[in-house]
FIKEVO-122643 format. One record per atom (N, C-alpha, C): atom name; residue number from 1; residue in three letters; x, y, z. Coordinates in nm, 3 decimals. Layout:
N
CA  NUM  ALA  X  Y  Z
...
This chain:
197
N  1  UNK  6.132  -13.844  -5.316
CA  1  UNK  5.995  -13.845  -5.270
C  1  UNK  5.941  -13.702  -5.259
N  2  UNK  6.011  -13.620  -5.206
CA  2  UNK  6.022  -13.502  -5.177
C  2  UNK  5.891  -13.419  -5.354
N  3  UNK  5.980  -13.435  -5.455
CA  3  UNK  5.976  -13.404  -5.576
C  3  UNK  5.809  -13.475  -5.616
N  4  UNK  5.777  -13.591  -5.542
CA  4  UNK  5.695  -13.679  -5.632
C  4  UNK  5.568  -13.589  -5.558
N  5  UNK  5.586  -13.579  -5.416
CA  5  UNK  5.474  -13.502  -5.343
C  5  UNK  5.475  -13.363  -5.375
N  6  UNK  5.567  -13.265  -5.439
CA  6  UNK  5.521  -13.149  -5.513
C  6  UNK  5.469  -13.191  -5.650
N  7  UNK  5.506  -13.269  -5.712
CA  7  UNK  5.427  -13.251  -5.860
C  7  UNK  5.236  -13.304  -5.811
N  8  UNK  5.218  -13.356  -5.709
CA  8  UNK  5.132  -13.433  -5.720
C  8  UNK  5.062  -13.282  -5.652
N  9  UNK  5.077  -13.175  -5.574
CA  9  UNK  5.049  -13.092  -5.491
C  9  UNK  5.035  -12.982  -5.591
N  10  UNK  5.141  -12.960  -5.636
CA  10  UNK  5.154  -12.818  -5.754
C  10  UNK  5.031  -12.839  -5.904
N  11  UNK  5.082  -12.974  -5.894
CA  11  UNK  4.955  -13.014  -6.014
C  11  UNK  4.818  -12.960  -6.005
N  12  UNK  4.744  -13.024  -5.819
CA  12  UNK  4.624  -12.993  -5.778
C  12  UNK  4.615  -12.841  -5.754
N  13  UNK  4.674  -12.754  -5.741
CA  13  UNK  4.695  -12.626  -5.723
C  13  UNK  4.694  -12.563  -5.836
N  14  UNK  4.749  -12.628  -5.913
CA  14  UNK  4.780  -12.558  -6.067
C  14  UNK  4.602  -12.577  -6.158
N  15  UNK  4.542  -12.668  -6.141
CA  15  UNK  4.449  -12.700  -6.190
C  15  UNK  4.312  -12.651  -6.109
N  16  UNK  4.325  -12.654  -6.025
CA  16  UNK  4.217  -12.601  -5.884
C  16  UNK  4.219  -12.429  -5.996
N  17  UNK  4.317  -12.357  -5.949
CA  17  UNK  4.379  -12.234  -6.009
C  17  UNK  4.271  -12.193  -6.118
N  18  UNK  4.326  -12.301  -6.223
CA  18  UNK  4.298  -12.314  -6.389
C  18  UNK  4.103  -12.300  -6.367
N  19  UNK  4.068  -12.385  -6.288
CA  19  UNK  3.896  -12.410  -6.258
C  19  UNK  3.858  -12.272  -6.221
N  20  UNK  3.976  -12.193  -6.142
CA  20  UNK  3.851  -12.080  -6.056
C  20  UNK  3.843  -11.976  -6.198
N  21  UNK  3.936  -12.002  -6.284
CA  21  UNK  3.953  -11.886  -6.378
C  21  UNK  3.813  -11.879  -6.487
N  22  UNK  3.789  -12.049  -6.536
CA  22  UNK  3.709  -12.090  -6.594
C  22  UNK  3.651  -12.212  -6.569
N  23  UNK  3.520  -12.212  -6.634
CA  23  UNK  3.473  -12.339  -6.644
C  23  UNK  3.463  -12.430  -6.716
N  24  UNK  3.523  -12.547  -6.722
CA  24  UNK  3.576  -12.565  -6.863
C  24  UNK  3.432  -12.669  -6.912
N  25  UNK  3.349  -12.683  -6.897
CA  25  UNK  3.221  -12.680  -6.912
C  25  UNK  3.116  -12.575  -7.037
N  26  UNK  3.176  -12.443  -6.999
CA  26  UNK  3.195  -12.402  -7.079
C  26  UNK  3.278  -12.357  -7.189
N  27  UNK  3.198  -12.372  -7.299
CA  27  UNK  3.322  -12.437  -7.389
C  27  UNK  3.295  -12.291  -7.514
N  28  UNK  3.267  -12.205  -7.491
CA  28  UNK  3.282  -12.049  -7.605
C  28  UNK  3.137  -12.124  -7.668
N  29  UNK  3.051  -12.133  -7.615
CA  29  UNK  2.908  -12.202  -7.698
C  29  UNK  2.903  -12.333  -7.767
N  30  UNK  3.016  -12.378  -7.797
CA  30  UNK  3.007  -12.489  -7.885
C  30  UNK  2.908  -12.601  -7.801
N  31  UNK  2.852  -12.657  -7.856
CA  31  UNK  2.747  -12.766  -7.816
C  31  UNK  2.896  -12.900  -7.792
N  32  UNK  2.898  -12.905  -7.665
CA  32  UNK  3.009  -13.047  -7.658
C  32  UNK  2.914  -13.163  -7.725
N  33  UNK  2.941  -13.273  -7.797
CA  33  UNK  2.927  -13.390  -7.889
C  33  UNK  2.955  -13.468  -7.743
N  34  UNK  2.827  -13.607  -7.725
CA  34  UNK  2.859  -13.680  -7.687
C  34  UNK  2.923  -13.831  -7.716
N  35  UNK  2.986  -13.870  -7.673
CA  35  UNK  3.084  -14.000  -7.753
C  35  UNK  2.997  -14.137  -7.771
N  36  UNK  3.008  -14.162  -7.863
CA  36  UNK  2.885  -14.324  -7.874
C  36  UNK  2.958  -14.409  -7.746
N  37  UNK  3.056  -14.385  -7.705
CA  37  UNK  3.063  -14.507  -7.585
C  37  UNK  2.989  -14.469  -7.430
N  38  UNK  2.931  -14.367  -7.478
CA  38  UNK  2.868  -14.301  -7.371
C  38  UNK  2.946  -14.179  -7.241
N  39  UNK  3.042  -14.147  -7.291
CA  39  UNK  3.174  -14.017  -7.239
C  39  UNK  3.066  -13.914  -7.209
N  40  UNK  3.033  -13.892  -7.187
CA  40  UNK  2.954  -13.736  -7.157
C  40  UNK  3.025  -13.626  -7.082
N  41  UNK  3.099  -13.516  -7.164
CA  41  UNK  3.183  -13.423  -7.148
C  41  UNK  3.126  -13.354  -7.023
N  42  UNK  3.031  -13.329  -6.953
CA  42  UNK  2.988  -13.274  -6.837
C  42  UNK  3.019  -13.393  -6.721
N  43  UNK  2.995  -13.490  -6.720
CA  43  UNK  3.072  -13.618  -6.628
C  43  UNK  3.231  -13.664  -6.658
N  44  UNK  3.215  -13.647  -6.736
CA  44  UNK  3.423  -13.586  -6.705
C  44  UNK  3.455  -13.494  -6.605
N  45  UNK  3.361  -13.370  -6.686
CA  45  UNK  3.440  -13.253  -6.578
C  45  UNK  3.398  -13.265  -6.435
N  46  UNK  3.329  -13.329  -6.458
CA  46  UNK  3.251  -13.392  -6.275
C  46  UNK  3.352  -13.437  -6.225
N  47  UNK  3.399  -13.568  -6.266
CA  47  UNK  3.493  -13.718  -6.257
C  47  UNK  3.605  -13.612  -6.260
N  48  UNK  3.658  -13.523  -6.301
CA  48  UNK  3.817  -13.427  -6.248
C  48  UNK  3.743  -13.374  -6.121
N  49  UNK  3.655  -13.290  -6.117
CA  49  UNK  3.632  -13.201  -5.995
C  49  UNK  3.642  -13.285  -5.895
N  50  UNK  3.608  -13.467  -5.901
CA  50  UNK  3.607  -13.512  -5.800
C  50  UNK  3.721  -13.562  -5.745
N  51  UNK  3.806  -13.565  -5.864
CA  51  UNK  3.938  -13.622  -5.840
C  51  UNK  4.037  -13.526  -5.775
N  52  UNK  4.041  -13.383  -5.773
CA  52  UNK  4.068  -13.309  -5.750
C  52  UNK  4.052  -13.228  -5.643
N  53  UNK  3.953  -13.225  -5.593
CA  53  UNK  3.889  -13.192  -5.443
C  53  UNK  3.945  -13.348  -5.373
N  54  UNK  3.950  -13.475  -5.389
CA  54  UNK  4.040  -13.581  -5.331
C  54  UNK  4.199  -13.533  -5.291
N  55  UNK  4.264  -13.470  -5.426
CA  55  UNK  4.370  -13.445  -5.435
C  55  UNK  4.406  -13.347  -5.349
N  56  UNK  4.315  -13.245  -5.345
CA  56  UNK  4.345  -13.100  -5.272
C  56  UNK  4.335  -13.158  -5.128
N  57  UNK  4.247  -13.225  -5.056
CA  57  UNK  4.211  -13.285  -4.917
C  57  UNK  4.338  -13.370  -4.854
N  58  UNK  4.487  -13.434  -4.966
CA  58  UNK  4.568  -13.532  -4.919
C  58  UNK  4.503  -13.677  -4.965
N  59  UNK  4.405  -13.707  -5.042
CA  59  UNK  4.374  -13.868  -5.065
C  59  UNK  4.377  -13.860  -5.223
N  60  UNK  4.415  -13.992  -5.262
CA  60  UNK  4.444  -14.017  -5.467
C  60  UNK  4.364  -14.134  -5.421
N  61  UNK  4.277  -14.125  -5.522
CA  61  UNK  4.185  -14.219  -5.561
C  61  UNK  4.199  -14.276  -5.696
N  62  UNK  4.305  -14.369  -5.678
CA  62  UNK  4.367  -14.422  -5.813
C  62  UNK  4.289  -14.459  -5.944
N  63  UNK  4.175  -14.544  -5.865
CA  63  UNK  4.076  -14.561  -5.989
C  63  UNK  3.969  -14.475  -6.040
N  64  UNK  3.952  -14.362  -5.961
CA  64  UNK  3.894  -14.290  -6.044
C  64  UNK  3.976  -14.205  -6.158
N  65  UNK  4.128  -14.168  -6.078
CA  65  UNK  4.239  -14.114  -6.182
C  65  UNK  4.222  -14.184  -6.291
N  66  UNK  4.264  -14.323  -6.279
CA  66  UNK  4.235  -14.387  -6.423
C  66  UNK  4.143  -14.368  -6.477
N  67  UNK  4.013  -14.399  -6.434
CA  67  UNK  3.875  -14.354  -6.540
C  67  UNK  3.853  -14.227  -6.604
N  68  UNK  3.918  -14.082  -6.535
CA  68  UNK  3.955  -14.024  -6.608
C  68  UNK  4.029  -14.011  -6.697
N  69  UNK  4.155  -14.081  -6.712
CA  69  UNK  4.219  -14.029  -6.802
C  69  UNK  4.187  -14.108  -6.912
N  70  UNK  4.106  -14.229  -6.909
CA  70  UNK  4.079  -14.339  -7.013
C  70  UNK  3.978  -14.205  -7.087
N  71  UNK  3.882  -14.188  -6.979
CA  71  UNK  3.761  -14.131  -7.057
C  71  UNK  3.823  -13.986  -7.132
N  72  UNK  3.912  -13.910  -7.059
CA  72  UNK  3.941  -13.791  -7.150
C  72  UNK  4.005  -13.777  -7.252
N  73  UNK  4.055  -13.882  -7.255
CA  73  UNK  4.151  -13.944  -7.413
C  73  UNK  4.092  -13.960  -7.447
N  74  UNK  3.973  -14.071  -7.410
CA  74  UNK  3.887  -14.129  -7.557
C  74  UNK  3.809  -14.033  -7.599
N  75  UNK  3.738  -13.894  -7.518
CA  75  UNK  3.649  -13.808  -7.563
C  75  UNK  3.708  -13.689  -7.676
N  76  UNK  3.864  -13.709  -7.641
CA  76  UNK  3.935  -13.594  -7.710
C  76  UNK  4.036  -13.607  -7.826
N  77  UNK  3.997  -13.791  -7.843
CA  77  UNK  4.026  -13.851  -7.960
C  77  UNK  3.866  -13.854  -8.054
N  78  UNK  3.799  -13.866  -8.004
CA  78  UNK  3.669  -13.916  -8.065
C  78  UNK  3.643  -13.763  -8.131
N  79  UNK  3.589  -13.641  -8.015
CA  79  UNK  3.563  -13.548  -8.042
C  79  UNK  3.653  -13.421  -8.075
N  80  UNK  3.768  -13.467  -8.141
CA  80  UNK  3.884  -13.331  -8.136
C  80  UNK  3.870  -13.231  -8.180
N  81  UNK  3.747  -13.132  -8.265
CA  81  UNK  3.702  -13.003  -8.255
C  81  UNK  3.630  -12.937  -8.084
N  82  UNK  3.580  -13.049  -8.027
CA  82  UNK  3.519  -12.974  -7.926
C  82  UNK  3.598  -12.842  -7.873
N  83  UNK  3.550  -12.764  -7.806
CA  83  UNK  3.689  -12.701  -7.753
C  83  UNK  3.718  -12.723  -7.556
N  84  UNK  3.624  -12.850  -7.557
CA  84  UNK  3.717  -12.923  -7.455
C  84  UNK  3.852  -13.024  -7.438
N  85  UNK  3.867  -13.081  -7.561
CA  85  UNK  3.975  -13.177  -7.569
C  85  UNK  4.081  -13.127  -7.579
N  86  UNK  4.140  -13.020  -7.601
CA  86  UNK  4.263  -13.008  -7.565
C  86  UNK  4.281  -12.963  -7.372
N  87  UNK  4.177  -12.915  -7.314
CA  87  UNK  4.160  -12.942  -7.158
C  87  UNK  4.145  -13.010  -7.122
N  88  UNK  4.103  -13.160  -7.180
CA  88  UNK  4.066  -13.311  -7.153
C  88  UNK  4.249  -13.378  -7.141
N  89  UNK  4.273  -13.335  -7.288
CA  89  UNK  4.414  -13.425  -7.265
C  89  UNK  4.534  -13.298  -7.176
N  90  UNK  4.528  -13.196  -7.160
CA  90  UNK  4.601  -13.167  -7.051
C  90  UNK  4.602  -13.219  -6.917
N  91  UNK  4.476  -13.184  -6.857
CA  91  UNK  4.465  -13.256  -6.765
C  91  UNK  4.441  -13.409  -6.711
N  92  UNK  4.467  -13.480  -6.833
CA  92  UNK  4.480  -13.617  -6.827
C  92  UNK  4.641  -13.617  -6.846
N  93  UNK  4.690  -13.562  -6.882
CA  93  UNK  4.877  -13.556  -6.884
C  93  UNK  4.884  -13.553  -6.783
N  94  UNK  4.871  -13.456  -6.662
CA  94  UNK  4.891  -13.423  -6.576
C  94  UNK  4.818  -13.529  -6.429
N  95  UNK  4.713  -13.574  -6.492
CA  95  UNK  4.673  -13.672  -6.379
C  95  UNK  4.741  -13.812  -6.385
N  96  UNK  4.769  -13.849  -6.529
CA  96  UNK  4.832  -13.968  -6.517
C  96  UNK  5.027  -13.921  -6.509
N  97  UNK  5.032  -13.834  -6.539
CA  97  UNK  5.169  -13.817  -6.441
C  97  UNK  5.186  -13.809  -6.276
N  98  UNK  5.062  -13.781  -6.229
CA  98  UNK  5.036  -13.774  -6.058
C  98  UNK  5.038  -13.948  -6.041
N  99  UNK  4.961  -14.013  -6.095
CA  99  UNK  4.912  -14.163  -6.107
C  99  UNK  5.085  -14.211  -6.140
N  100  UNK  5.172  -14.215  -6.244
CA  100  UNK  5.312  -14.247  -6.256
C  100  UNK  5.349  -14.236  -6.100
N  101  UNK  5.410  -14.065  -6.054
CA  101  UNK  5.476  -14.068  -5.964
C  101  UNK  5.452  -14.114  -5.770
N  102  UNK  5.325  -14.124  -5.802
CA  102  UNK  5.280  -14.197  -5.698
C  102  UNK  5.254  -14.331  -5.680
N  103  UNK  5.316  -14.387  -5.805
CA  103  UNK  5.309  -14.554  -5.791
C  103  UNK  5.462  -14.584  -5.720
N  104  UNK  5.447  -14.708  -5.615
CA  104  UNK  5.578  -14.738  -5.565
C  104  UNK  5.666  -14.866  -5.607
N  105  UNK  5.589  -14.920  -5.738
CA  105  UNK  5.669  -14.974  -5.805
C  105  UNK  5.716  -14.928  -5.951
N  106  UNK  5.838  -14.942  -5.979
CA  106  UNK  5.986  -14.835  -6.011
C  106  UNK  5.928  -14.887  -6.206
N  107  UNK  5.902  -15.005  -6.229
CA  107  UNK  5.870  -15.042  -6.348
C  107  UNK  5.764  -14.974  -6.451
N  108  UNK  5.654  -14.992  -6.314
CA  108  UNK  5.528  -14.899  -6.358
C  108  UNK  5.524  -14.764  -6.374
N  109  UNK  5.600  -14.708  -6.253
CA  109  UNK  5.579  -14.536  -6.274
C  109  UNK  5.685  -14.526  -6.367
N  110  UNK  5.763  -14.574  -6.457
CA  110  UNK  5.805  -14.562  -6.608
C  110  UNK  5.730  -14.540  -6.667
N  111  UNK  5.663  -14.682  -6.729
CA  111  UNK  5.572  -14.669  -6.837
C  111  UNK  5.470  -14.578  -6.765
N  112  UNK  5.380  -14.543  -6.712
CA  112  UNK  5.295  -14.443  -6.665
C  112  UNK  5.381  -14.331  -6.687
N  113  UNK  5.500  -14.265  -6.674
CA  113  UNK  5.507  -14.163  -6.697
C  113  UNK  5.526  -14.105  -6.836
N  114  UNK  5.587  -14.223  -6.904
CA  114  UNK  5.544  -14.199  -7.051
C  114  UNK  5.470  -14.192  -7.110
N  115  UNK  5.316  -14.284  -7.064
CA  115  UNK  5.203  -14.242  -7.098
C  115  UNK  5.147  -14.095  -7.082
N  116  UNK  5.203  -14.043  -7.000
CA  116  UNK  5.169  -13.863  -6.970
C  116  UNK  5.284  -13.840  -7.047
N  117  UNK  5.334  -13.834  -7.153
CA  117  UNK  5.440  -13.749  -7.202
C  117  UNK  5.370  -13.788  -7.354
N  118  UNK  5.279  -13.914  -7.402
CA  118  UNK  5.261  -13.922  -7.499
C  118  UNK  5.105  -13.801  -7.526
N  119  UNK  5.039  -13.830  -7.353
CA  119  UNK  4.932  -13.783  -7.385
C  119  UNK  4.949  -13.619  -7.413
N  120  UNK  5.046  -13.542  -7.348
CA  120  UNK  5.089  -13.413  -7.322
C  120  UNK  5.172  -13.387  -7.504
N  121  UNK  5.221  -13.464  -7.568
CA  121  UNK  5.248  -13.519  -7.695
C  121  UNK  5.128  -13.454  -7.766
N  122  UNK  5.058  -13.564  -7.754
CA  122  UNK  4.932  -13.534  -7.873
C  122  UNK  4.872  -13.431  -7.833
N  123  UNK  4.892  -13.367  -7.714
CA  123  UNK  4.813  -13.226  -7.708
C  123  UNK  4.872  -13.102  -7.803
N  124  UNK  5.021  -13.138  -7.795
CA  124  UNK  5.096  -13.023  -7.851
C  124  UNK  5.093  -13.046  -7.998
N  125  UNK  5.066  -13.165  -8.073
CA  125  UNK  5.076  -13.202  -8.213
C  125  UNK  4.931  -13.221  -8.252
N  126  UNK  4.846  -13.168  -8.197
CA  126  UNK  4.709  -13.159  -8.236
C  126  UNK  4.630  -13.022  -8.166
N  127  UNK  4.669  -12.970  -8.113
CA  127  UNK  4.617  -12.825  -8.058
C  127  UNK  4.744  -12.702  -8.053
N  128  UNK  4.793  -12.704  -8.131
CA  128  UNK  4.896  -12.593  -8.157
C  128  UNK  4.864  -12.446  -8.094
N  129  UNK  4.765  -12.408  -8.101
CA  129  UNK  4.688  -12.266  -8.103
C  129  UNK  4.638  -12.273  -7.954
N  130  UNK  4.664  -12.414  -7.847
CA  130  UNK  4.599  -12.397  -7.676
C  130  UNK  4.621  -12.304  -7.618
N  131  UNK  4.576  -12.224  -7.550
CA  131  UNK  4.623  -12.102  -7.481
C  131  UNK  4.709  -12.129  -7.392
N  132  UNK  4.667  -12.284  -7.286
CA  132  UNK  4.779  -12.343  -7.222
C  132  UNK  4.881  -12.427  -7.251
N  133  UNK  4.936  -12.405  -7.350
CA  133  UNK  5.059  -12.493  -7.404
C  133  UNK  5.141  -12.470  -7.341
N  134  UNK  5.174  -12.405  -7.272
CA  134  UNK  5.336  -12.375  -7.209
C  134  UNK  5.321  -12.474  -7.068
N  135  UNK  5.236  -12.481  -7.041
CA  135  UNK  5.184  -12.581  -6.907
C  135  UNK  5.206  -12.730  -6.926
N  136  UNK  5.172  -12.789  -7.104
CA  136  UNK  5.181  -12.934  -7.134
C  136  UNK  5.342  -12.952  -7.140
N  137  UNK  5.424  -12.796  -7.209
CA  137  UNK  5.587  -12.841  -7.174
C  137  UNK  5.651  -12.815  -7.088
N  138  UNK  5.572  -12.739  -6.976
CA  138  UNK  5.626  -12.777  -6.829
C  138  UNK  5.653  -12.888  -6.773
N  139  UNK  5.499  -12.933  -6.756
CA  139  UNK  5.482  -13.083  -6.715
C  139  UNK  5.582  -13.209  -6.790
N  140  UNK  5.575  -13.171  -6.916
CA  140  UNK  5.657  -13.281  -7.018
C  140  UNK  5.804  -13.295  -6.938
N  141  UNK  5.831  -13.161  -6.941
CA  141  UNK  6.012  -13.125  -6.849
C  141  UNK  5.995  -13.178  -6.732
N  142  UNK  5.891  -13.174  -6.636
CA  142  UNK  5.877  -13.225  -6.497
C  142  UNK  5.904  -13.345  -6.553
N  143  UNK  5.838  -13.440  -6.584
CA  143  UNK  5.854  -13.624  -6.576
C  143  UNK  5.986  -13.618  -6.625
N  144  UNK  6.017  -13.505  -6.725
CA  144  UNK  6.121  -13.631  -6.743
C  144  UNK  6.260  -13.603  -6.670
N  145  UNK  6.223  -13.467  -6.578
CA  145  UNK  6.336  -13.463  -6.516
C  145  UNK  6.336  -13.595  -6.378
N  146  UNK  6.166  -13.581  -6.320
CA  146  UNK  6.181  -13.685  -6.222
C  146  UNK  6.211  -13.841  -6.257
N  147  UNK  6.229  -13.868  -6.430
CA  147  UNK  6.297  -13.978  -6.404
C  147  UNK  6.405  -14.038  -6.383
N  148  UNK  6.477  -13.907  -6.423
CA  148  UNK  6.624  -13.893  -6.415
C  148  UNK  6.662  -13.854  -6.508
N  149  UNK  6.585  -13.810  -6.656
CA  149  UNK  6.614  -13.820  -6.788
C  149  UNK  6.702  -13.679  -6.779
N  150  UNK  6.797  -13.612  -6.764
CA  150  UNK  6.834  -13.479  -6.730
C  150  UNK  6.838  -13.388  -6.893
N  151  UNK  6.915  -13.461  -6.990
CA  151  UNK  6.907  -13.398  -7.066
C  151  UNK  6.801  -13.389  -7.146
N  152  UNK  6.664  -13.503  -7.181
CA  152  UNK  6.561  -13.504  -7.196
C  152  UNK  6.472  -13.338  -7.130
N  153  UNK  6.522  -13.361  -6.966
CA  153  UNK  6.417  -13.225  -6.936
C  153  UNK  6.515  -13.085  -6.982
N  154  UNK  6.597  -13.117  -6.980
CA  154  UNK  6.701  -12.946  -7.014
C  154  UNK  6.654  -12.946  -7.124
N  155  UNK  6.622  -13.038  -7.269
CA  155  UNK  6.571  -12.996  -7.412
C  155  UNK  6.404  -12.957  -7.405
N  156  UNK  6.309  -13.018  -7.274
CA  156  UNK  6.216  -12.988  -7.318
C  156  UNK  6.176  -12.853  -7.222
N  157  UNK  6.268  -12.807  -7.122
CA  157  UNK  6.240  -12.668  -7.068
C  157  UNK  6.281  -12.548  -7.178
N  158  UNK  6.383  -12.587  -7.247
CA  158  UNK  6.441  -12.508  -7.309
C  158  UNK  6.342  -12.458  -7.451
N  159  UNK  6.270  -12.578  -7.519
CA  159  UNK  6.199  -12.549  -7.596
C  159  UNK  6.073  -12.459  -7.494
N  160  UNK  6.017  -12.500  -7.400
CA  160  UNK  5.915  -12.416  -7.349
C  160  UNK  5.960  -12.271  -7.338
N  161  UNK  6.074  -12.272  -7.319
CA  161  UNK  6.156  -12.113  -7.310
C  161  UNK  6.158  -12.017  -7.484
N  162  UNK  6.221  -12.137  -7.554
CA  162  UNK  6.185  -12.084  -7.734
C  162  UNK  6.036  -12.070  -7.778
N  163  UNK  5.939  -12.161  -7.762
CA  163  UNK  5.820  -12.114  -7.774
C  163  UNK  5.743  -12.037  -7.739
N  164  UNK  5.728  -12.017  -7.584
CA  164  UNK  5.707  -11.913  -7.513
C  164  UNK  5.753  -11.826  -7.424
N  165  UNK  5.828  -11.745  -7.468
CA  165  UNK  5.902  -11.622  -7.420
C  165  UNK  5.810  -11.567  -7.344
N  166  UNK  5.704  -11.511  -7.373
CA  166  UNK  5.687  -11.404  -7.331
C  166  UNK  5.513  -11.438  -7.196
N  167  UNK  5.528  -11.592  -7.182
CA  167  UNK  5.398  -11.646  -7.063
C  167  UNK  5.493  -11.620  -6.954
N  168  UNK  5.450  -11.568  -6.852
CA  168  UNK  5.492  -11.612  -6.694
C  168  UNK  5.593  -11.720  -6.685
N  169  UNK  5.527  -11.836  -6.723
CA  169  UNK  5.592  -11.972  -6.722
C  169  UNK  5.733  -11.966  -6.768
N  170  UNK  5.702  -11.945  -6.925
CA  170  UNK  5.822  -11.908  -6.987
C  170  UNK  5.954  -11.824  -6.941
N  171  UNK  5.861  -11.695  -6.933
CA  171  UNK  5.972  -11.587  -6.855
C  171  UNK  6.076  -11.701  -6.696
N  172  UNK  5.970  -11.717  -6.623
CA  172  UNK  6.039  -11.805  -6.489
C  172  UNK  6.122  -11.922  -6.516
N  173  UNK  6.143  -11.980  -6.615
CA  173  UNK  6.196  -12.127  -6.656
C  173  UNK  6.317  -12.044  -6.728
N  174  UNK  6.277  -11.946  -6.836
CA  174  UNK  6.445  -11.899  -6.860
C  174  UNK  6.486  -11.798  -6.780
N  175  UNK  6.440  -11.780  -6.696
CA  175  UNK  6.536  -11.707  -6.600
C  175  UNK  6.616  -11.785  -6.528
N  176  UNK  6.554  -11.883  -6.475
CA  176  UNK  6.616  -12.004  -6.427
C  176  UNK  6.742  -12.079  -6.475
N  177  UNK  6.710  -12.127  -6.592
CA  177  UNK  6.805  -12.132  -6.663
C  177  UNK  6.969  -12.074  -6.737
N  178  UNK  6.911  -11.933  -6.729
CA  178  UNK  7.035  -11.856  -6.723
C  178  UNK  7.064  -11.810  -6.614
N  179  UNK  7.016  -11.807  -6.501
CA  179  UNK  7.066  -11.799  -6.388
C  179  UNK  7.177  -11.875  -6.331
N  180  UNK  7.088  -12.008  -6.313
CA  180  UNK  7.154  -12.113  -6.233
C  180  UNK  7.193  -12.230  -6.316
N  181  UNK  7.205  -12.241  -6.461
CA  181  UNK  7.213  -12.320  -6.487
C  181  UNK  7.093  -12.440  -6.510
N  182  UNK  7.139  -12.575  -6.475
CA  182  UNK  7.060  -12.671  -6.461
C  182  UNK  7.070  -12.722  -6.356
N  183  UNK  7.096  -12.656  -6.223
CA  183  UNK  7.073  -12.733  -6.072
C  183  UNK  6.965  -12.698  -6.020
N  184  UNK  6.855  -12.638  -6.073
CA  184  UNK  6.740  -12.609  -5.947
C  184  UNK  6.667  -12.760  -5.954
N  185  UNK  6.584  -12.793  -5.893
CA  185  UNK  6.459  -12.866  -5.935
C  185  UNK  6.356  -12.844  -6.026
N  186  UNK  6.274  -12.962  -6.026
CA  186  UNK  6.102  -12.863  -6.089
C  186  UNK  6.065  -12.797  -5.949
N  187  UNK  6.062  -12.839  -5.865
CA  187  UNK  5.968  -12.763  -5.764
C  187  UNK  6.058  -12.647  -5.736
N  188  UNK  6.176  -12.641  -5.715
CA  188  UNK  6.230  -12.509  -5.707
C  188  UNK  6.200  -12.373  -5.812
N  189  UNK  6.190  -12.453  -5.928
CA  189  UNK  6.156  -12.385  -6.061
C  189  UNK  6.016  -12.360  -6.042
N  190  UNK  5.934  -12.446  -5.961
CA  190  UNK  5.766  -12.393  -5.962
C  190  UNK  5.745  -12.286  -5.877
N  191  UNK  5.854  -12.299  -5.759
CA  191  UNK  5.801  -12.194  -5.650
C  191  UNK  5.858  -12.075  -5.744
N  192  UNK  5.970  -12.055  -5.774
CA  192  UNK  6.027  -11.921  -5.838
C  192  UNK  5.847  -11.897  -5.923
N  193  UNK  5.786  -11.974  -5.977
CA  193  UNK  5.689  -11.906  -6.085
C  193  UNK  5.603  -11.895  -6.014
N  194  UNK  5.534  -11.955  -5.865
CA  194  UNK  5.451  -11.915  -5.808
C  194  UNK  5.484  -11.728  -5.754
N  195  UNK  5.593  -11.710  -5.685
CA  195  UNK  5.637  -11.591  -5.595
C  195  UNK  5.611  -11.499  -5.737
N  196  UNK  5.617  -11.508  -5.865
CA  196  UNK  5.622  -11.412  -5.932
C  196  UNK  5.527  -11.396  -5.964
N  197  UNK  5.408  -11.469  -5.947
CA  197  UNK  5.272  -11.445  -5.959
C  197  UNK  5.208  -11.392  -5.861
């Protein structure tokens, strides 16, 4: 439990963080495309801010989690030049992995957490060039260490370590690694990358 209430905490922190840096609203000028089902990329980023100021306060508001992550998939499948959709499906990885580990039945937060590993998936096999990629194979290593998958997360920290050497992230995860092995946690592994920031 311990583990399920840092990813759900570090997440909102990590993303709160990500907001003060930018706005992801703004998008380098590109005119965001609105989706014929009616998605409107400025009510997304609304629908996170709101989900997120919930999150930061101690309350999950499950169904709006879901409506985000329906809507940021579908906007970042529909519209995949914008240069919001690869921030659409990160932070839909990351919310429907909060949505997985906070469900208290054992069946569901499975499949939910695979759904954040497919969505965190298509981020990395369709936005190669994200500035935050090392963040989608963090998170990827988080689920699957909290499902128990151990060697699953040791292959996908390890690739975040081969791809990016030289991010913060990177640097803190292989230090970790050659340090201690494979006994820390994720959250042990998050605080080491917070203190070094």
């Amino acid at each position: 439990m311990r583990k399920v209430f840092f990813i759900v905490v570090a997440a909102a922190i990590g993303l709160a963080s990500c907001h003060a840096k930018e706005n992801p609203v703004e998008n380098d000028g590109k005119q965001a495309t609105q989706v014929a089902e009616g998605n409107d990329p400025q009510a997304i980023v609304a629908l996170y801010h709101d989900i997120d100021s919930l999150t930061m306060a101690g309350k999950m508001d499950r169904e709006k989690m879901k409506q985000f992550v329906k809507e940021a998939v579908t906007y970042a499948h529909a519209v995949p030049a914008d240069t919001l959709s690869p921030h659409f499906l990160l932070y839909a990885g990351i919310t429907q992995m909060q949505l997985a580990f906070s469900d208290p039945d054992a069946s569901r937060r499975y499949t939910q957490a695979i759904h954040a590993v497919s969505i965190l998936d298509d981020l990395r096999r369709n936005y190669t060039g994200y500035r935050r990629m090392d963040m989608a194979y963090y998170y990827r290593a988080q689920i699957y260490e909290n499902l128990g998958k151990t060697e699953e997360a040791r292959q996908a920290y390890l690739d975040l370590v081969h791809r990016f050497p030289d991010t913060d992230l990177g640097k803190s995860v292989a230090a970790y690694l050659q340090a201690d092995g494979y006994e820390k946690s994720a959250d042990e592994i998050m605080q080491g990358f917070k203190k070094g920031n």
